[in-house]
C-alpha positions as CSV (number, residue, x, y, z in Angstrom):
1,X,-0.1,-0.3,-14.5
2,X,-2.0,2.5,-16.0
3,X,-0.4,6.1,-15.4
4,X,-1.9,8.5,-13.6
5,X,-4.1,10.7,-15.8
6,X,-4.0,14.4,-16.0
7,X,-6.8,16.9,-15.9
8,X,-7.8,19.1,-18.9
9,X,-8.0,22.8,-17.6
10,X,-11.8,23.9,-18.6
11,X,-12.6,27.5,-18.7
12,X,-15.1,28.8,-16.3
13,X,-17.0,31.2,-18.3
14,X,-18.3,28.9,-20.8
15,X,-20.4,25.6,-20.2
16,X,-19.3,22.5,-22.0
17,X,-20.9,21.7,-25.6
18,X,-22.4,18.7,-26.2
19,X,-19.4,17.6,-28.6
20,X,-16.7,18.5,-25.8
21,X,-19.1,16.0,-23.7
22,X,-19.1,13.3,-26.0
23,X,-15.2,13.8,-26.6
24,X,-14.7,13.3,-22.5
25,X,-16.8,10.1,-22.9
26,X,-14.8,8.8,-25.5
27,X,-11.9,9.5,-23.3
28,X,-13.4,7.6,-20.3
29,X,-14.4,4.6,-22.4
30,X,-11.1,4.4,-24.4
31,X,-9.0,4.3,-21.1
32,X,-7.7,1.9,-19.3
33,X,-9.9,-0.5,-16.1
34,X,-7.3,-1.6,-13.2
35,X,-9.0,-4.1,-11.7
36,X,-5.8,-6.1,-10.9
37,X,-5.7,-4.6,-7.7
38,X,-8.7,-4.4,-4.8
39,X,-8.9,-1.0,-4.3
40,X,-11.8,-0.5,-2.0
41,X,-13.3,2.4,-3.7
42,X,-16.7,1.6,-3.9
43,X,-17.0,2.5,-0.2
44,X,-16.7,6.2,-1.0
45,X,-20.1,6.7,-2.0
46,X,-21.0,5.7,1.5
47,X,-18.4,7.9,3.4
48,X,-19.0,10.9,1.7
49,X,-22.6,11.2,2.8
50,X,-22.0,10.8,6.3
51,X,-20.2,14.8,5.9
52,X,-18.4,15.1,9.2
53,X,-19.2,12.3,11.4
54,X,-15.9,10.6,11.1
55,X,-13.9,13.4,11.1
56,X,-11.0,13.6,13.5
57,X,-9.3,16.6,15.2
58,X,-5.7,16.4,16.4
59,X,-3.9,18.9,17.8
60,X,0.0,19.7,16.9
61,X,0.7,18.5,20.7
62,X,-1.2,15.5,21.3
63,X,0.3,11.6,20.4
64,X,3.9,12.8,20.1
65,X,5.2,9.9,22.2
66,X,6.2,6.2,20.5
67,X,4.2,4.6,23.2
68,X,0.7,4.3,23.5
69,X,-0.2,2.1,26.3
70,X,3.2,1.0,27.8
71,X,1.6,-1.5,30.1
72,X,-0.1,-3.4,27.5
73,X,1.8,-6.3,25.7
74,X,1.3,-4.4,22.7
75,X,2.5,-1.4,23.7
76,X,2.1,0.9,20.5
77,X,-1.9,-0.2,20.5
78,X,-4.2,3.2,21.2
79,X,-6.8,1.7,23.8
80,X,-9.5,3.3,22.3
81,X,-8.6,1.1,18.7
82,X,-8.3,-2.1,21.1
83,X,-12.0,-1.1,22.3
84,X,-13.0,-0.1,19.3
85,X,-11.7,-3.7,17.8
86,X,-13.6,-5.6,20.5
87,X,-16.4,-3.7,19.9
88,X,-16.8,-4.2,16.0
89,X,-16.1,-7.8,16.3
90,X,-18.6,-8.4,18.8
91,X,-21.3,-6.6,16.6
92,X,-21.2,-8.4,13.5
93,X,-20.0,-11.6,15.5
94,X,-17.0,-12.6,13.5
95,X,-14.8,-13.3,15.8
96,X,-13.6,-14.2,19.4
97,X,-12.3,-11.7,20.8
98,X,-12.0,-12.8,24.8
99,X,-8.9,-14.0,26.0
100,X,-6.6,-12.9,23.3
101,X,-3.8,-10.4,22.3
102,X,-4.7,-7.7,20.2
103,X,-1.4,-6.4,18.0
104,X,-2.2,-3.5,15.0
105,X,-0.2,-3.4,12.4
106,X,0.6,-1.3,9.0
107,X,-1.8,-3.2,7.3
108,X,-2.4,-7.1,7.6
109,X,0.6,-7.9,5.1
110,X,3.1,-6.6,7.8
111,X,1.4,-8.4,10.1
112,X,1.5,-11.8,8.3
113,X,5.0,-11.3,8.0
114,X,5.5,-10.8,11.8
115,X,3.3,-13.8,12.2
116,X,5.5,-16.0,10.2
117,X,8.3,-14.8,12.6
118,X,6.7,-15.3,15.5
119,X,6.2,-18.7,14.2
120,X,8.7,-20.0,13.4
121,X,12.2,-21.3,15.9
122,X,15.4,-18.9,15.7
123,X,17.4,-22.4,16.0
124,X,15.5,-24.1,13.4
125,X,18.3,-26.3,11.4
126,X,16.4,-25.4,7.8
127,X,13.6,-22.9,6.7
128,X,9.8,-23.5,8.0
129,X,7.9,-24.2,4.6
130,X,4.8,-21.9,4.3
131,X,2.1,-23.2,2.0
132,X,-1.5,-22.2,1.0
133,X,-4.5,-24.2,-1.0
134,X,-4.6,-23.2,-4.3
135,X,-6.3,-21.1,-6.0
136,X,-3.9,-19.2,-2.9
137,X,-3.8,-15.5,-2.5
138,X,-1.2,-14.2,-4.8
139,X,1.0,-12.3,-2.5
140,X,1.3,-15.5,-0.1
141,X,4.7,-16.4,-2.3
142,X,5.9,-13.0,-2.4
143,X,5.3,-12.0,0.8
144,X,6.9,-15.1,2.4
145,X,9.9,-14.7,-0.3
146,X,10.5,-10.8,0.2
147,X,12.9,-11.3,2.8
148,X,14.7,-14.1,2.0
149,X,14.5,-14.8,5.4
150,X,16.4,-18.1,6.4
151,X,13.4,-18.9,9.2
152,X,11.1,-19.8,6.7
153,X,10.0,-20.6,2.7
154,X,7.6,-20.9,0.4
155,X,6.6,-24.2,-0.2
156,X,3.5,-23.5,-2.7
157,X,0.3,-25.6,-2.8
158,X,-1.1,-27.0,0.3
159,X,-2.8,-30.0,-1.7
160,X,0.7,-31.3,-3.1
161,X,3.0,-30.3,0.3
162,X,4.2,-33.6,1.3
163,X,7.5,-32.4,3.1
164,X,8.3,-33.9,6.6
165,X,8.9,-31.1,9.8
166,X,7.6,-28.4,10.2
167,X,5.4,-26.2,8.1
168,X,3.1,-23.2,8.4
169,X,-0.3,-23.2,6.7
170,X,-2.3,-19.9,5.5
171,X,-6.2,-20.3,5.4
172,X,-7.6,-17.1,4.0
173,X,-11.6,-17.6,4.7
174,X,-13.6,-16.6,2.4
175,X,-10.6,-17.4,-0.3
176,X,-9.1,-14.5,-2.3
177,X,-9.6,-15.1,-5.0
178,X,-12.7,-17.4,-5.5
179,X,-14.0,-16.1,-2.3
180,X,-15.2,-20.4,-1.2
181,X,-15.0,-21.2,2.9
182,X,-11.9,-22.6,3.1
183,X,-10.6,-25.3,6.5
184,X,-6.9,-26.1,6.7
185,X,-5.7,-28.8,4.4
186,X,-2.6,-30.3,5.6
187,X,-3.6,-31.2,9.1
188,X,-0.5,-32.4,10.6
189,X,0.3,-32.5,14.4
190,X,3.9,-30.8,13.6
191,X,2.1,-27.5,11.7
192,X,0.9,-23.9,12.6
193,X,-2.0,-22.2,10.9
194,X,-2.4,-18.9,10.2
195,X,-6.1,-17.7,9.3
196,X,-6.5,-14.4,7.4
197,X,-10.2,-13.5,7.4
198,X,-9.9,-10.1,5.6
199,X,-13.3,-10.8,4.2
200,X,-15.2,-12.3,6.8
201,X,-17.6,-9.1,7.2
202,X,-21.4,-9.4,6.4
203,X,-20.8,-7.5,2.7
204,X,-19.1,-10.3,1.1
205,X,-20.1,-13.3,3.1
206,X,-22.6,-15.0,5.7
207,X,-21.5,-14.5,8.9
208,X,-22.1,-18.6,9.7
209,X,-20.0,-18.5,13.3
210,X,-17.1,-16.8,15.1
211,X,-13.9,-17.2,14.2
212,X,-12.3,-19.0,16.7
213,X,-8.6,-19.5,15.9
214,X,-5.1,-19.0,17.3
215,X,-4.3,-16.2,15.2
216,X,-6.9,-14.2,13.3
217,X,-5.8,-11.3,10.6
218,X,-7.8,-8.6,9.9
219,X,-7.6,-5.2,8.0
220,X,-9.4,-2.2,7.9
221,X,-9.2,-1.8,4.2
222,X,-11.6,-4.4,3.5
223,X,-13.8,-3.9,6.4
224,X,-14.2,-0.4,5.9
225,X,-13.0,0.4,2.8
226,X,-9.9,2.7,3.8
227,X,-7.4,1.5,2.5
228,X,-5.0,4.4,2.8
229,X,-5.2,4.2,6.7
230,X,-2.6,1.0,6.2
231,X,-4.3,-0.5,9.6
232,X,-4.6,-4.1,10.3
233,X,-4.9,-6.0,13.4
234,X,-4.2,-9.5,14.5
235,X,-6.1,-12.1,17.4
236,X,-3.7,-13.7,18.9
237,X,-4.6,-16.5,21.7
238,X,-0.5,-17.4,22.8
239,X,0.8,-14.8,24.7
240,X,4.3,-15.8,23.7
241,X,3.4,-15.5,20.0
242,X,1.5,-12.2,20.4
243,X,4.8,-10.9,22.0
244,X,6.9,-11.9,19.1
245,X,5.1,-10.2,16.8
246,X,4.8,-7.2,18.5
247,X,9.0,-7.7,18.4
248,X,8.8,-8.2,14.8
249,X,6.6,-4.9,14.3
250,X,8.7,-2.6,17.0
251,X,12.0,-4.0,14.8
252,X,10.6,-2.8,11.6
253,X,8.8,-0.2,12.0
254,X,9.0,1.0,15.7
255,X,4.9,0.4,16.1
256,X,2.2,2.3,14.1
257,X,1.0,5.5,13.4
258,X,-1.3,7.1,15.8
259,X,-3.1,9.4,13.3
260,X,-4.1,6.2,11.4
261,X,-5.2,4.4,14.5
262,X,-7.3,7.5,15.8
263,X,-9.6,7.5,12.0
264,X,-10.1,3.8,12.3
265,X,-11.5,4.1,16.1
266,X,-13.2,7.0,14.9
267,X,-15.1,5.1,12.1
268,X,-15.3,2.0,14.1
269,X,-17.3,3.4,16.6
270,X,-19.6,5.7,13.9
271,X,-20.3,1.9,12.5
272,X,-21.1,0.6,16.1
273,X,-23.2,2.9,17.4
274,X,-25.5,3.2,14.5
275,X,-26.6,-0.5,15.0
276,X,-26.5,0.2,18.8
277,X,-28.8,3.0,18.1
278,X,-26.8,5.7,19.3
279,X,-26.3,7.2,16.2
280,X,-28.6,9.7,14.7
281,X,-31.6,7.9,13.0
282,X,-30.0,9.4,9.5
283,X,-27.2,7.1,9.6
284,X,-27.5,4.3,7.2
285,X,-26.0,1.2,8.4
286,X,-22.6,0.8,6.8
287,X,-22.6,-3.1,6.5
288,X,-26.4,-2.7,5.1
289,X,-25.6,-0.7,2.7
290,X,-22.0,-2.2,1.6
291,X,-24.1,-5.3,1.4
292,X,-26.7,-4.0,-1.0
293,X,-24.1,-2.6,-3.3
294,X,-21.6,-5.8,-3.7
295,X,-25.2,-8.2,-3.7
296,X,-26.0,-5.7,-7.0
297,X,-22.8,-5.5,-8.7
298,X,-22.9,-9.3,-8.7
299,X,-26.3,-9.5,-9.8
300,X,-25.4,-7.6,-13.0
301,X,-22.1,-9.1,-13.4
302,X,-23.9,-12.8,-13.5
303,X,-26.4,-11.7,-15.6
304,X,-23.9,-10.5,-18.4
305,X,-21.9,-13.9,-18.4
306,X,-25.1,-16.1,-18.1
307,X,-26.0,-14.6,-21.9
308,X,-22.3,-16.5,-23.0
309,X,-20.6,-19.8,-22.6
310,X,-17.0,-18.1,-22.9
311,X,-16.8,-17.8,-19.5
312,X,-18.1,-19.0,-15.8
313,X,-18.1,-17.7,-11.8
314,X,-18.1,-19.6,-8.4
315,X,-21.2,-20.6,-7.4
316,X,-21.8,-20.1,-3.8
317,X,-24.6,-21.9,-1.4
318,X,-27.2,-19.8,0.6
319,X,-26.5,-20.0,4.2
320,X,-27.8,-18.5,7.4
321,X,-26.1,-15.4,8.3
322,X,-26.1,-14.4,11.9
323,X,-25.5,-10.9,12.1
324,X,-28.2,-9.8,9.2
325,X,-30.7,-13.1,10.2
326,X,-31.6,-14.1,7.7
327,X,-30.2,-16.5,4.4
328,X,-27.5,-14.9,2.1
329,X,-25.7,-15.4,-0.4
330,X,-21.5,-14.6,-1.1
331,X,-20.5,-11.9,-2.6
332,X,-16.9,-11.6,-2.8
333,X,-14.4,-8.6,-3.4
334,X,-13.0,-10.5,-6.4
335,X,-14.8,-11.9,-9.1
336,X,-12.8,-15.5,-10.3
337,X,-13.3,-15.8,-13.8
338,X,-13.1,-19.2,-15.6
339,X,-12.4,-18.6,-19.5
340,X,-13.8,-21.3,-21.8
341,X,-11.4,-24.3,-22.8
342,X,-10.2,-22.6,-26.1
343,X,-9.3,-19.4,-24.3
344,X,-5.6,-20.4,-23.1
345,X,-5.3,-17.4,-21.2
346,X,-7.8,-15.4,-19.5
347,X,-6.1,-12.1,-18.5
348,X,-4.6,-11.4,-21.7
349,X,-8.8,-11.6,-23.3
350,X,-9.6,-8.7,-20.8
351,X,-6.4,-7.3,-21.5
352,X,-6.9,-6.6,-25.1
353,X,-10.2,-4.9,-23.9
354,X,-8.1,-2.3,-21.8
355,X,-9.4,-4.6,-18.7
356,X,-6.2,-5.1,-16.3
357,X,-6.7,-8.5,-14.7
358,X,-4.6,-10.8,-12.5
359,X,-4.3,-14.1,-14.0
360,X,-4.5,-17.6,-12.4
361,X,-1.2,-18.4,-12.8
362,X,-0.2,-15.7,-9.8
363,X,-2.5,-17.8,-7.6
364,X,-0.8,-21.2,-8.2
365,X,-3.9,-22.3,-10.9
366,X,-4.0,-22.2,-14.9
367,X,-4.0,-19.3,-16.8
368,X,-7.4,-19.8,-18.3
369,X,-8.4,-18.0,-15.1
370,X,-8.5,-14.3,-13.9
371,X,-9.5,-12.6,-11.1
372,X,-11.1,-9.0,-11.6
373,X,-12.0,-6.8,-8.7
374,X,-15.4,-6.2,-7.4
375,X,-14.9,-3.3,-5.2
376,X,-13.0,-0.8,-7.8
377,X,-15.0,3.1,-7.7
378,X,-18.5,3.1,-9.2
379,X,-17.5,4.8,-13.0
380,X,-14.9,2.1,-13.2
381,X,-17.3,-0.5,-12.8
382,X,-20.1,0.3,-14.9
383,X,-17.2,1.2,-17.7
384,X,-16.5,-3.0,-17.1
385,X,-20.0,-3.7,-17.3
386,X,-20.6,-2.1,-20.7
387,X,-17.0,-3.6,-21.8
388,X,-17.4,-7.5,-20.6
389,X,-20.8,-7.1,-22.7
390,X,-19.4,-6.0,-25.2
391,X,-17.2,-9.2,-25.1
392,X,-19.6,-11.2,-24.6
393,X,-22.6,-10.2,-27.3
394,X,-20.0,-10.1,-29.8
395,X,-17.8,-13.2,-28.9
396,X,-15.2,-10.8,-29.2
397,X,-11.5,-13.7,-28.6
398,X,-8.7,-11.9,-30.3
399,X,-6.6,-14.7,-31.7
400,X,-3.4,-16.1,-30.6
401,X,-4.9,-16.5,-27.0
């Protein structure tokens, strides 16, 4: 992890001279990138010019109560996120959102978790296995193992899981990290399948139907970019199920905040209402321009590895995308790199360029692969850009990896 850096006190009555400037960017470029993590902080650019829109005023009385909405089955659910939920899903058209349970959660981690309780039998003679197709999103494993819960385990790779009873399956569409459509891969009558769509909005991938499943994750952090919010929110279409989890989430953490859930309605509707025109006509579209952004980073990010052999990306078919109308192409949040053969470990070749990576072998794959995130803040970015050229005009392999 790279520390938090500190700020260099600079005097107000004197500009900066150009050799104080060039010393800064020799700073900047000399640091270290963290793109292990997907920070969504390529969003701010777009939030900050919308000033005041989404701001939120709450006064020192108001929301003081646990409850929320004590008559609905999730009882710590503001209506006005529920709404606001409904309302985002049936804008972009990602997902069903008739006829089923809406639970919010601290995130979509804590609500995979109570998804895997609500799952799984109290009386169950031996743990539920849990099991994902690799390349699997890395925190599958340790989410599933945190506990050490004795309802269920993890039981790795989907394609090798040959264990009789009952299992749980995770289908995270598009795939973190090679962001490819992904169905279920077991297929047994005795199994239960969770689907995390995190990045099923219109800035990383076509919008080619709605989701139609039994239980649906979402988060905000990916949708919206704000990640600090720490709000999620599951589809749930068995009321029994939905009810567990809501048991799960009022055990651990006695519901959700109610600051958090007001800033996501808040920005939920400012999104809605501009393609509903009843925003001011100087509101960009969010998903327009999140869309334009991630469609360029790629574009320069393809570019720079098409000059080299030493290394390759996912290539991903043009489909029809319902909500913009019109054929697109994927653009993940991650980008899945694929070092050449001689290159035994991928991560450790961006590390030695001060590029933090997470490498395949997190995700159940080889080590020859890495995943780097698309979506870090803009300086960040081009600093990768100028680094992975750097790399790759030079042929720049350390040895020893």
């Amino acid at each position: 992890m790279c520390g938090k850096e500190q700020a260099t006190p600079v005097s107000k009555s004197f500009a900066p001279t150009k050799s104080s400037l060039d010393a800064i960017t020799r700073i900047n470029d000399d640091r270290i990138i963290n793109l292990d993590q997907g920070d969504p902080m390529m969003f701010e650019t777009y939030w900050n010019q919308m000033g005041d829109k989404c701001t939120v005023e709450i006064s020192g009385y108001e929301w003081m109560s646990y409850f929320a909405d004590a008559g609905n089955l999730c009882w710590f659910l503001l209506p006005g996120l529920g709404d606001a939920i409904k309302r985002l899903h049936r804008t972009v058209g990602n997902a069903v959102t008739e006829d089923r349970y809406i639970v919010v959660g601290t995130g979509s981690s804590q609500l995979f978790q109570a998804a895997l309780y609500a799952l799984c039998p109290p009386d169950a003679l031996r743990p539920v296995s849990v099991v994902s197709a690799a390349p699997y999103y890395s925190c599958y494993p340790q989410l599933t193992e945190f506990l050490r819960s004795s309802l269920y385990k993890w039981a790795g790779d989907a394609y090798a899981f040959e264990e009789e009873g009952p299992y749980i399956e995770v289908v995270c569409n598009p795939n973190n990290p090679d962001g490819i459509v992904r169905e279920p891969v077991v297929n047994r009558d005795d199994g239960k399948v969770i689907h995390d769509l995190a990045y099923y909005w219109p800035q990383y991938t076509p919008i080619t139907f709605p989701a139609n499943h039994d239980i649906m994750l979402f988060t905000f952090s990916k949708c919206t970019g704000h990640a600090g919010s720490r709000i999620g929110w599951a589809l749930v279409k068995d009321k029994a199920v939905a009810a567990k989890m809501v048991e799960y989430m009022t055990i651990a953490t006695i519901g959700v905040s109610k600051e958090a859930q007001l800033r996501a309605a808040k920005i939920m509707q400012v999104i809605t209402d501009s393609y509903l025109d009843l925003a001011p006509k100087d509101v960009e579209l969010f998903f327009e321009h999140a869309k334009r952004a991630m469609a360029d980073r790629w574009k320069r990010v393809r570019e720079i590895v098409a000059k080299s052999e030493m290394f390759s990306l996912p290539k991903y078919p043009l489909e029809y995308c319902h909500f913009s109308s019109n054929y697109t192409m994927t653009n993940p949040g991650f980008a899945w790199f694929k070092c050449k053969d001689d290159i035994g470990d991928c991560s450790n070749l961006f590390r030695r360029h001060k590029i933090l990576g997470r490498s395949g072998k997190f995700f159940g794959v080889d080590a020859k692969y890495c995943r780097l995130s698309m979506i870090a803040d803009e300086e960040s970015f081009n600093l990768f850009l100028r680094r992975l050229s750097a790399i790759v005009e030079t042929n720049d392999v350390p040895s020893g990896l």
